[in-house]
C-alpha positions as CSV (number, residue, x, y, z in Angstrom):
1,X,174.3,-11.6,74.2
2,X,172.9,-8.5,72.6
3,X,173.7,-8.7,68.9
4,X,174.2,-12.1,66.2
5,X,175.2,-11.3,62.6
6,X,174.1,-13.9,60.2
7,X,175.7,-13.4,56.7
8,X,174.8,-15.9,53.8
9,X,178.1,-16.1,53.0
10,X,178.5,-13.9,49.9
11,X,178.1,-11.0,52.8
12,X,182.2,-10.7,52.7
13,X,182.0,-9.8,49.4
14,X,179.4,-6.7,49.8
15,X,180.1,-5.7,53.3
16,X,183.6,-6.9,54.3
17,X,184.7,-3.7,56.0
18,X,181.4,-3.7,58.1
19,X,181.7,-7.5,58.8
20,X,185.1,-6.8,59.5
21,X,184.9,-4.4,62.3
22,X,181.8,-6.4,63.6
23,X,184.4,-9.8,63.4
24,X,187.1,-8.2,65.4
25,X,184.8,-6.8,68.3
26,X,181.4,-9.3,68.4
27,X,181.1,-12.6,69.8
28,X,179.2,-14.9,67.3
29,X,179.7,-13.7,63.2
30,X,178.0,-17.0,61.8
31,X,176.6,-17.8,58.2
32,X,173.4,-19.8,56.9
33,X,175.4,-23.5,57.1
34,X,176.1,-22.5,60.9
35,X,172.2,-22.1,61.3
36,X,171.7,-24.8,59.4
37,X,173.9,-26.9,62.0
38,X,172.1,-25.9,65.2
39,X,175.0,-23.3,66.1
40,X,172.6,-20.8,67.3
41,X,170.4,-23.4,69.3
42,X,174.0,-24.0,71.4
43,X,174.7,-20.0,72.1
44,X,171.1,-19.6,73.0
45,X,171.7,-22.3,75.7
46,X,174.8,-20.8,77.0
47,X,172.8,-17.9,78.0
């Protein structure tokens, strides 16, 4: 794992062509409500 974007959401408005590219190439793209559920705490595990 080298690199997690967290966006609060309203990211896609302001930086969809840099969220995109990251989207179709990264691994984990999450947002606040994905921290919120303990999303990160299960990728941190995997590795």
């Amino acid at each position: 794992m080298e690199f997690i974007w967290v966006t609060d959401g309203a990211g896609w408005r302001s930086t969809l062509r840099p969220l995109r590219e990251y989207f179709d190439k990264a691994d984990f793209l999450m947002n606040l409500e994905m921290l919120k559920n303990r999303c990160l705490d299960k990728i941190i595990k995997r590795f």
